[in-house]
C-alpha positions in Angstrom: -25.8 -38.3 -19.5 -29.0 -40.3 -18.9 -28.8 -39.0 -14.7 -28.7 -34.9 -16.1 -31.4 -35.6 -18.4 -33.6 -36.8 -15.5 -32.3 -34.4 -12.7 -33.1 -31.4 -15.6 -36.9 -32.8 -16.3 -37.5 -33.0 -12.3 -36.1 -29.5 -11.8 -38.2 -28.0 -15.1 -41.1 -29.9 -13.6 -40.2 -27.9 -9.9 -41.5 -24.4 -11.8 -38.9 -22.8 -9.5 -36.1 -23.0 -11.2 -35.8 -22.1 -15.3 -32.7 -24.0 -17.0 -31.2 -22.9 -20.2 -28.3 -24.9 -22.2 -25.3 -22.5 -23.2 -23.2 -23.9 -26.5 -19.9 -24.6 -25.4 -18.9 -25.9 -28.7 -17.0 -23.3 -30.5 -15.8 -22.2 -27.1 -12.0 -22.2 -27.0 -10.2 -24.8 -24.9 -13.7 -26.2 -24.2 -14.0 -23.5 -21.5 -17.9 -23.4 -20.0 -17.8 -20.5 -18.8 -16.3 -18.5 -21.9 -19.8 -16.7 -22.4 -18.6 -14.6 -19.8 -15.9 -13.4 -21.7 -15.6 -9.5 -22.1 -18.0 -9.1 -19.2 -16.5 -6.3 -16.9 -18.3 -8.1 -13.7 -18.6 -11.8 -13.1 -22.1 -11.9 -11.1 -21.5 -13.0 -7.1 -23.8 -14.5 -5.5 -24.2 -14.6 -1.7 -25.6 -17.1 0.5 -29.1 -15.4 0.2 -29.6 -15.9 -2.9 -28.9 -12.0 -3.9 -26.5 -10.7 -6.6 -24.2 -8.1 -4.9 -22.8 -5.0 -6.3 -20.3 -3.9 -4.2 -19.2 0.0 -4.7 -16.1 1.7 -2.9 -16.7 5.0 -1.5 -12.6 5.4 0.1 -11.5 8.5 -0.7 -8.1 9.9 0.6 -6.9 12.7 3.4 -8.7 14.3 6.1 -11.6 15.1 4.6 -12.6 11.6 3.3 -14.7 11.0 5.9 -17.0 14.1 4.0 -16.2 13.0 0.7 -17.4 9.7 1.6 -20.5 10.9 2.8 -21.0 12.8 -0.4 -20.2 10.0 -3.0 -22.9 7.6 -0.8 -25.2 9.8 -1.2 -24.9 10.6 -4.8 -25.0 6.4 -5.2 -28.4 6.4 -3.6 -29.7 9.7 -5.8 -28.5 7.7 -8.8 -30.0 4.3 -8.0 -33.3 5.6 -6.2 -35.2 4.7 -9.6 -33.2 1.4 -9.6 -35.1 -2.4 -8.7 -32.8 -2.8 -5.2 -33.9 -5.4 -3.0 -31.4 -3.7 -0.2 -29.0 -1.3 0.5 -25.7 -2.2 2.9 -24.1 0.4 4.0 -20.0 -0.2 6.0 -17.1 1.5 6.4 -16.0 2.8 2.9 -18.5 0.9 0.9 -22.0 0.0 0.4 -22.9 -3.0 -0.9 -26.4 -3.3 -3.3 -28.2 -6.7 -3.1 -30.5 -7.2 -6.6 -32.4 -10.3 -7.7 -31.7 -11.0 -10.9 -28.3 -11.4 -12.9 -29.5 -9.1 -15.4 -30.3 -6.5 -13.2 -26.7 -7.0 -11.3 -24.6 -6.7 -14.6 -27.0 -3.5 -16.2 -26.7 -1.9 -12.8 -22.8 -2.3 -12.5 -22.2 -1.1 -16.3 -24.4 2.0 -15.1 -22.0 2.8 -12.0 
């Protein structure tokens, strides 16, 4: 107990990272990571740093190859306004990097 509290008062003291206690408490089975419960998305992070949103664009037949191109580019009409650090585009998907986990979890309730 005495080795957190002196790793979390060199880390506050860093400025670059911002630590905040969750109340696991009440939580059942003493499960940590319960606040997430009843979130649709559990945030990902990749090796960047950068939350990823990753949005499937597959559509089926012949013409899904148009379709495709249609759905991508609604996604970028609808998130033009959006705080997007990058846009990945592949085969069937593209992928939107963002910052911040609040940001991530807004923007995938939105889509």
């Amino acid at each position: 107990e005495h080795l957190l509290e002196g790793v979390l008062t060199q880390m506050e003291e860093l400025k670059s990272w911002t630590i905040s206690c969750v109340d696991t408490t009440n939580c059942t089975n003493r499960d940590t990571f319960s606040y997430l419960a009843g979130w649709k998305l559990i945030p990902r992070v990749d090796k960047s740093g950068m939350y990823q949103l990753i949005i499937s664009l597959k559509g089926q037949g012949w013409r899904s190859r148009d379709a495709e191109m249609n759905k991508r580019n609604q996604l970028l009409e609808m998130v033009k306004d959006f705080n997007i650090a990058k846009i990945v585009h592949g085969e069937g998907e593209t992928i939107l990097l963002v910052g911040h986990v609040l940001e991530c979890v807004a923007y995938s309730d939105c889509l």
